[in-house]
C-alpha positions as CSV (number, residue, x, y, z in Angstrom):
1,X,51.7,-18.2,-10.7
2,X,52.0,-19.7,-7.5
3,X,51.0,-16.3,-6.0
4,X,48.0,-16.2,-7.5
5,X,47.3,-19.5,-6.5
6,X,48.1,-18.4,-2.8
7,X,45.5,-15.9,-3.2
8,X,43.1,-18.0,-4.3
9,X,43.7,-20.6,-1.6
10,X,43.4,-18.0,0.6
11,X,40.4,-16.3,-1.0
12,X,38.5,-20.1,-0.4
13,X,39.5,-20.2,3.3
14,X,38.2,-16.4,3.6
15,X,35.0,-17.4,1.8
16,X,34.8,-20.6,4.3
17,X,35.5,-18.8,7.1
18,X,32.3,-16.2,6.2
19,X,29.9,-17.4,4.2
20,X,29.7,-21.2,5.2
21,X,27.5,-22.4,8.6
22,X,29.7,-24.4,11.2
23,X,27.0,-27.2,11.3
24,X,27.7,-27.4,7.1
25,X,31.0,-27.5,7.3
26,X,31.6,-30.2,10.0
27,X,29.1,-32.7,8.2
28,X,30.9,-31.7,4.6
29,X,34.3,-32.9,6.5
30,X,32.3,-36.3,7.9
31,X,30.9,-36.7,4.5
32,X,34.7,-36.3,2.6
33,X,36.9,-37.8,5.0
34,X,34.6,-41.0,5.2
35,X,34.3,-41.5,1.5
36,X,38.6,-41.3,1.3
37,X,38.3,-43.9,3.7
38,X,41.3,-41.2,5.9
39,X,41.9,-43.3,9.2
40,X,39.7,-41.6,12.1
41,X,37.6,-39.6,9.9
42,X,35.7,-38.8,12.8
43,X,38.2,-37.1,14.6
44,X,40.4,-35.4,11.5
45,X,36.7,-33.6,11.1
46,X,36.4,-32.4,14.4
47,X,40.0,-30.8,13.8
48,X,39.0,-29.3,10.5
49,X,36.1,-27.6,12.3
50,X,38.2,-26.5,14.9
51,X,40.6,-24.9,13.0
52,X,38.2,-23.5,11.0
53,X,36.2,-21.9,13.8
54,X,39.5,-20.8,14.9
55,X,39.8,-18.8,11.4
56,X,35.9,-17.6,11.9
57,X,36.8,-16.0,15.8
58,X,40.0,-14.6,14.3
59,X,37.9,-12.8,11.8
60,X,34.9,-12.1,14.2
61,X,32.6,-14.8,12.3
62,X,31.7,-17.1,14.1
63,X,28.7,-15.8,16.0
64,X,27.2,-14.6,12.5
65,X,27.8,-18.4,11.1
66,X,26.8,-20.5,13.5
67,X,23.2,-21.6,12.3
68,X,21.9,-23.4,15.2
69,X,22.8,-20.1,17.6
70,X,21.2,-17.8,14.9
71,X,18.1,-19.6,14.8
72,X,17.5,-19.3,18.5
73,X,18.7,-15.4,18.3
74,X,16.0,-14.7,15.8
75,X,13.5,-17.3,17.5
76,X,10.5,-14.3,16.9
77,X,10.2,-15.4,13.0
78,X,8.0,-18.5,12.5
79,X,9.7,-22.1,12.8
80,X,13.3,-20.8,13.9
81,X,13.3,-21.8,17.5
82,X,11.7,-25.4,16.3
83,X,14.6,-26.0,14.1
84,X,17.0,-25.0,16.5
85,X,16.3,-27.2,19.3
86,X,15.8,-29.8,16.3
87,X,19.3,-28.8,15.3
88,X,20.7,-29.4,18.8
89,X,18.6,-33.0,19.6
90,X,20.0,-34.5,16.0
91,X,23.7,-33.1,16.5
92,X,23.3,-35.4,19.8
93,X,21.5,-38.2,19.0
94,X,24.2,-38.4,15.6
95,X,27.0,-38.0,17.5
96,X,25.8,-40.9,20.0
97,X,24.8,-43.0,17.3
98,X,28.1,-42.8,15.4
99,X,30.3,-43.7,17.8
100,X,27.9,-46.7,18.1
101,X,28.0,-47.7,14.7
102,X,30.1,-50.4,13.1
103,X,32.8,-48.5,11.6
104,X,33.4,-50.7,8.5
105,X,29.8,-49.5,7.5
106,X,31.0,-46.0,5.2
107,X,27.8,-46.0,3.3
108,X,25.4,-45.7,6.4
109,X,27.8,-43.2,8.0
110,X,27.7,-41.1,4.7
111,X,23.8,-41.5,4.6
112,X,23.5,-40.6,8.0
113,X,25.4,-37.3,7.8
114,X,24.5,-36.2,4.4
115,X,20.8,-36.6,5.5
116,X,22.3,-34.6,8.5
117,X,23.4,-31.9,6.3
118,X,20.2,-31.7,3.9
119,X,18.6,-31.1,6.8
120,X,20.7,-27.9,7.6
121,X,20.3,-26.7,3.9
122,X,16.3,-26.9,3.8
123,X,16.8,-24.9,7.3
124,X,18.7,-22.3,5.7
125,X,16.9,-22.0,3.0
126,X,13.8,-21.7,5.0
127,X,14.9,-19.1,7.2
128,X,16.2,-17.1,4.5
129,X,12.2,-17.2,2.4
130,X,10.8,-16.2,5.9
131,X,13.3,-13.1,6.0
132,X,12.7,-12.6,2.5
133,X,9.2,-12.2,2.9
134,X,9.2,-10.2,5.9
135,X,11.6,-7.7,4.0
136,X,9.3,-7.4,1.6
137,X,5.8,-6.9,3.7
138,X,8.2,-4.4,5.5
139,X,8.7,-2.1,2.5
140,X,4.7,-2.7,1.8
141,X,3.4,-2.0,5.2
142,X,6.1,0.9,5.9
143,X,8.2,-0.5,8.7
144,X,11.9,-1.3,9.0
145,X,13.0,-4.3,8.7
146,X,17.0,-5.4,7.5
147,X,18.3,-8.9,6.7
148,X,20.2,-10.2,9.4
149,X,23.6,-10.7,7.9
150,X,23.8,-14.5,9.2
151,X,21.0,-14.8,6.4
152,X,21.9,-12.5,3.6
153,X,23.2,-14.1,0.4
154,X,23.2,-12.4,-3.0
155,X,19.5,-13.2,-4.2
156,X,18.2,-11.5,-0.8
157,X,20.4,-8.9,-1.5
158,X,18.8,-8.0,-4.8
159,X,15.8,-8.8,-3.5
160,X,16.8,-5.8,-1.1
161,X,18.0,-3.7,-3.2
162,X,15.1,-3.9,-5.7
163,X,12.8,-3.5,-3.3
164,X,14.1,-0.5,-2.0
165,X,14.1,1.0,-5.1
166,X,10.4,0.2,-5.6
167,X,10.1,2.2,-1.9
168,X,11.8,4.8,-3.6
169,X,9.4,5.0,-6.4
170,X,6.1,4.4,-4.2
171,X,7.3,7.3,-2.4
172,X,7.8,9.6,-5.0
173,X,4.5,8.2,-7.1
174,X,2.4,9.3,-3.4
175,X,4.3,12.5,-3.1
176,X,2.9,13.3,-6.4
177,X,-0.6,12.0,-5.9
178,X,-1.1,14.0,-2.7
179,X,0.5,17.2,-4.6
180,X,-2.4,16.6,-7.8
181,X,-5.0,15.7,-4.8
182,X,-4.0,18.8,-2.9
183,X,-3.9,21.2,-6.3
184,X,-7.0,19.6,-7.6
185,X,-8.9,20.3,-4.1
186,X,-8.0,23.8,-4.3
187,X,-8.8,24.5,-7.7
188,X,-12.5,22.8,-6.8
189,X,-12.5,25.5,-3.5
190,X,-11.2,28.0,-5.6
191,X,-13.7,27.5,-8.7
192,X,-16.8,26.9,-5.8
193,X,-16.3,30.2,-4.3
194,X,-16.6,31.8,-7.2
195,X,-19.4,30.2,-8.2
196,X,-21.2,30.6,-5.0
197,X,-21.1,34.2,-4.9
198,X,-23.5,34.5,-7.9
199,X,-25.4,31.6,-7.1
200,X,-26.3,33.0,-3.8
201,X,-27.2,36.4,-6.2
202,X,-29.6,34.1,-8.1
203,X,-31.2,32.7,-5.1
204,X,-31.9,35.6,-3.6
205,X,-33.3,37.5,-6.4
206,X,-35.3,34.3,-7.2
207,X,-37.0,34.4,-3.6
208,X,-37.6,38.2,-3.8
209,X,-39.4,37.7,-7.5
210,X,-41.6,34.5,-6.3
211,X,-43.4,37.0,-3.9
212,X,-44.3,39.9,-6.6
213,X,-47.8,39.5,-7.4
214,X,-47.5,41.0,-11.1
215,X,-46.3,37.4,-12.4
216,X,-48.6,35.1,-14.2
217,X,-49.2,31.6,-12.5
218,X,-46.3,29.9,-15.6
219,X,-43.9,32.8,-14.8
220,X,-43.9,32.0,-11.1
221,X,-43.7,27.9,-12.4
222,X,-40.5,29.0,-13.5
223,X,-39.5,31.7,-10.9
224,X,-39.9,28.4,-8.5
225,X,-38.1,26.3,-10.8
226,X,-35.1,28.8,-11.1
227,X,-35.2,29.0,-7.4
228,X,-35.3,24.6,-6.5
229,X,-32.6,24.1,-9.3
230,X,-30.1,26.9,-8.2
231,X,-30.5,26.1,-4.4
232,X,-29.9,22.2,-5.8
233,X,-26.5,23.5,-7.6
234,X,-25.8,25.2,-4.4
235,X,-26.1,22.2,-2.2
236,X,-23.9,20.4,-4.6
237,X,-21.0,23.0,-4.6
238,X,-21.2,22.7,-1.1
239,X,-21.2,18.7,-1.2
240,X,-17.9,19.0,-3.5
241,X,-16.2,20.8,-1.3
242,X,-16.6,19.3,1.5
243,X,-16.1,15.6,0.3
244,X,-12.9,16.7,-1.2
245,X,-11.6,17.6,2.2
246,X,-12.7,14.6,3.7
247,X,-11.4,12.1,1.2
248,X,-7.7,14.0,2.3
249,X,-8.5,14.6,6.0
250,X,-8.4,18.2,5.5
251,X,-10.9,18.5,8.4
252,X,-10.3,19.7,11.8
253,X,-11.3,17.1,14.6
254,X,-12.2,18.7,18.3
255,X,-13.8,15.8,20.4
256,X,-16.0,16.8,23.2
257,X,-18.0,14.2,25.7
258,X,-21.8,13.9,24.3
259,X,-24.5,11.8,25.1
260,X,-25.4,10.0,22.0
261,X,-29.3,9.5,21.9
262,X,-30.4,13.1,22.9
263,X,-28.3,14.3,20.1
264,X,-29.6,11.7,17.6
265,X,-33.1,12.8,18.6
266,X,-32.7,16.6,18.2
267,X,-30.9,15.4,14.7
268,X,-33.7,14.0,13.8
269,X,-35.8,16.5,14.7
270,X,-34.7,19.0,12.0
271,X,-36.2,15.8,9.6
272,X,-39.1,14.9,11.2
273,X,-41.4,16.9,8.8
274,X,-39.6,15.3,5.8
275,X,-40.3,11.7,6.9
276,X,-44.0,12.8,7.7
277,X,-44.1,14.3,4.2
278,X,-43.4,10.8,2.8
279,X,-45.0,9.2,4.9
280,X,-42.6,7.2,6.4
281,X,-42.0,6.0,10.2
282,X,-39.2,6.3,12.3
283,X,-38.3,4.1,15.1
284,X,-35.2,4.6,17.3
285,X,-34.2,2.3,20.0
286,X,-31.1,2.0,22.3
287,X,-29.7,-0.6,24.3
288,X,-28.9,2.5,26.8
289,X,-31.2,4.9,28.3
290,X,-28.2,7.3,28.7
291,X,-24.9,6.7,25.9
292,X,-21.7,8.6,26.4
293,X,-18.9,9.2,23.5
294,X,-16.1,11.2,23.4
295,X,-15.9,12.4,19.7
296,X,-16.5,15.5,17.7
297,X,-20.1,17.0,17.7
298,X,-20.3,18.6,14.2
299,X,-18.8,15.6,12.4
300,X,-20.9,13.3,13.8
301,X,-23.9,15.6,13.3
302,X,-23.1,15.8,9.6
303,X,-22.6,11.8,9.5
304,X,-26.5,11.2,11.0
305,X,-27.7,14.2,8.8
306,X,-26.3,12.6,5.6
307,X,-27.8,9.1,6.9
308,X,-31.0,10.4,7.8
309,X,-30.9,12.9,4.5
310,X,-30.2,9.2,2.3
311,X,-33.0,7.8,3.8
312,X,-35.4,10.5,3.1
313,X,-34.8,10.4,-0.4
314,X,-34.5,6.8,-1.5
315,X,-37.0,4.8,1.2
316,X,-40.1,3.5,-0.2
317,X,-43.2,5.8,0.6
318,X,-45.5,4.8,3.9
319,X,-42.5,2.2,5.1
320,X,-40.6,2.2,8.1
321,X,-37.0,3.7,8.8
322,X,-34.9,1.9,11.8
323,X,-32.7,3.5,13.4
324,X,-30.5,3.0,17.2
325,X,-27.5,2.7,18.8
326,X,-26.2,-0.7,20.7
327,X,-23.8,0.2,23.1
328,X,-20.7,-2.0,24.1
329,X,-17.7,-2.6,26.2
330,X,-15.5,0.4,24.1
331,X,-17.7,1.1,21.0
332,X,-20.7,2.3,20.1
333,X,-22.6,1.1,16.7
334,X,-25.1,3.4,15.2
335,X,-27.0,1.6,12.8
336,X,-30.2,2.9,10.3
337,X,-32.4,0.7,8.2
338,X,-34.7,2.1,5.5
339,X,-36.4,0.0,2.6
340,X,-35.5,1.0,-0.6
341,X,-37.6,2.5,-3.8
342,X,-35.7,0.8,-6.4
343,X,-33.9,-1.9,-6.2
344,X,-29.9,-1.0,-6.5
345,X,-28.0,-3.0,-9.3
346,X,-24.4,-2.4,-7.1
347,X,-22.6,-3.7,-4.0
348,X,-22.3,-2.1,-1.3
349,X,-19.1,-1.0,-1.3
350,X,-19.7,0.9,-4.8
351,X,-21.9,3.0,-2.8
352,X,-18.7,4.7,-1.2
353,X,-17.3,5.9,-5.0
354,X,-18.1,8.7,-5.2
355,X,-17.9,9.4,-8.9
356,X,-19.9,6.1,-9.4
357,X,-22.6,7.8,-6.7
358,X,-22.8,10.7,-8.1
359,X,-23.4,9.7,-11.7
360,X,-26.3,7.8,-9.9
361,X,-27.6,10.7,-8.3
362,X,-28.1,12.9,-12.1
363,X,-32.1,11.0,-11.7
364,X,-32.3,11.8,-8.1
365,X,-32.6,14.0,-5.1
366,X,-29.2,14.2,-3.7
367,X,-25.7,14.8,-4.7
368,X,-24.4,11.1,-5.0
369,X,-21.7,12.5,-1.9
370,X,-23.3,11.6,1.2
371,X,-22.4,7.8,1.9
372,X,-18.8,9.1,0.4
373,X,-18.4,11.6,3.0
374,X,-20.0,9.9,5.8
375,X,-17.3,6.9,5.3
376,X,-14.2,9.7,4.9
377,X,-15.8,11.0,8.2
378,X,-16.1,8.0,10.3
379,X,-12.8,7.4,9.2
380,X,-11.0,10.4,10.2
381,X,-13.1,10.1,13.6
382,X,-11.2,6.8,14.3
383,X,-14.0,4.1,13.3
384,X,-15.8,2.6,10.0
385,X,-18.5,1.9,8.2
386,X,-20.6,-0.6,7.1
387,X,-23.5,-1.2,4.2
388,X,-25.5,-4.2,3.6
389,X,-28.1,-4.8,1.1
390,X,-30.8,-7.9,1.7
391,X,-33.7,-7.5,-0.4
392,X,-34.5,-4.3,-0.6
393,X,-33.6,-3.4,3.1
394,X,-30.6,-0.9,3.4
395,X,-28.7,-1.6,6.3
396,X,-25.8,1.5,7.5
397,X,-23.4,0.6,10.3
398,X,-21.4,3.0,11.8
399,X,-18.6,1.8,14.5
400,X,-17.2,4.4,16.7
401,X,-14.7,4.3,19.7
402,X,-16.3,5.0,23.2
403,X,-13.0,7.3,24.2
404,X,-10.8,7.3,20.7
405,X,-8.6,10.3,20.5
């Protein structure tokens, strides 16, 4: 009996010595000691301590539970060097204003340092929600971060431990996302290929009928149909394919120095007879007669050609398309404005889903994949992009990096 009662003794004075703050347990002893009314309180508690902190060195604890020190040690996380030097200004001032004090007064001493010592808990329970939070925006944001021990206690332990284990699953739950991504863009490659090679049969025999002379003027109707329709399907195997690699940054990225409004220009070039056909007006300006970017030639060609492709299709006949670039310190924004046909009952950023797009696109011109790839590609060439609707003007923004690599 009494062995066990040795044991648990000592098992207190263990727990004491490496659980419990120094600041605690020196206003606890005030706090006891004055409410027994024990003959210099005061002092008895300053022995206490000592002893106790004697105890904490023998067992190497009492750098790891001395609060004030701690908080000044970890002074990075929000508030902790504020409470320290507020931990350090009230130890003083209390200690001056004890030994000031009547002593008959054991009520106002108790008040003083059990206010002392609520201040200390709220502290510690403070620091230990900041470290709690950081551990978990840590495991979100996928950078390492441990609870120092000073501050661990058994709720930020599970906390820990449960957290970790939803890493664990996270982990596992991507892993298998990028392996049904990655088996899901190769069967689309795989099943494109082998629909291209007797789509481009098709086409090819399409174009050789059209020119007979033999055919009646419905049979070519539908010789020309055959042919729009199948080079239309061929486009949008080719739009698949390529936005599927984009949206996993399956694409190959060899930046070159370009000068940006010469190559706009000759971009545009390639279109010019398509905005004349629709009678619509383009206007480019630049803040820079001559515009230099280092970034990769054929992604940013297809970016442009998709932009200037979108505008093609849905601007309003006989308005006028915007286009430029505004260069500044270290980016460049290329930006195109068009007025749209029909107004468009969806934000902005539902433009960039894809699926969403292309469902739109069954009563149109185009894929529904363009503004999707454009914003995987400005993406994988380090910048972003923007759309903005205001009436019926539609408003791209694309933000590159003068010199990204």
């Amino acid at each position: 009996m009494f062995s066990d009662i040795r044991e648990y003794i000592k098992d207190i004075f263990i727990n004491i010595s490496d659980k419990f703050f120094v600041e605690n347990i020196f206003a606890s002893c005030v706090i006891i000691f004055e409410l027994l009314n024990i003959n210099k309180h005061f002092i008895i508690s300053w022995i206490v301590t000592l002893l106790i902190i004697i105890l904490k060195i023998k067992r190497k604890k009492l750098v790891d539970t001395c609060f004030t020190y701690n908080l000044f040690k970890y002074r990075q996380f929000k508030n902790f060097r504020l409470f320290g030097t507020l931990n350090v200004t009230l130890f003083i001032l209390y200690i001056l204003f004890y030994s000031l004090l009547t002593k008959g007064i054991v009520l106002l001493n108790v008040l003083l340092f059990m206010i002392l010592r609520a201040v200390f808990t709220v502290e510690i329970q403070f620091a230990q929600n900041t470290l709690s939070i950081e551990l978990v925006e840590s495991i979100l944001y996928g950078y390492d971060f441990v609870i120092p021990e000073p501050f661990e206690n058994e709720y930020l332990e599970k906390i820990t431990i449960l957290m970790e284990d939803f890493k664990k699953r996270d982990r596992k739950r991507l892993e298998e996302n990028f392996r049904s991504e990655k088996l899901k863009i190769e069967l689309i490659t795989n099943i494109s290929h082998d629909l291209k090679t007797p789509l481009t049969s098709i086409i090819n025999y399409a174009d050789l009928l059209s020119k007979k002379d033999e055919f009646d003027d419905e049979a070519k109707k539908f010789l020309s149909i055959l042919k729009r329709n199948s080079t239309r399907l061929k486009d949008l195997i080719v739009d698949l394919v390529f936005a599927s690699k984009t949206s996993t940054r399956d694409i190959p990225v060899e930046k070159s120095l370009v000068e940006l409004n010469e190559m706009i220009l000759q971009i545009y070039g390639d279109y010019d007879s398509l905005f004349k056909k629709r009678d619509l007006d383009f206007l480019y300006n630049s803040t820079s007669d001559e515009i230099l970017i280092y970034t990769d030639v054929n992604l940013f060609v297809r970016i442009v050609e998709n932009l200037l492709s979108n505008a093609v299709k849905y601007s309003k006949q006989g308005t006028k398309v915007l286009a430029g670039v505004i260069e500044r310190q270290s980016t460049v924004e290329f930006y195109i404005k068009n007025i749209m046909a029909e107004k468009l009952n969806m934000n902005s950023d539902e433009l960039f889903e894809e699926l969403l797009k292309a469902d739109r696109s069954r009563h149109s011109e185009g894929s529904g994949l363009g503004l999707n790839i454009v914003k995987n590609l400005s993406e994988i060439l380090g910048g972003d992009v923007k759309i903005s609707i205001h009436g019926q003007w539609f408003d791209v923004h694309l933000l590159l990096l003068k010199d990204s690599e």
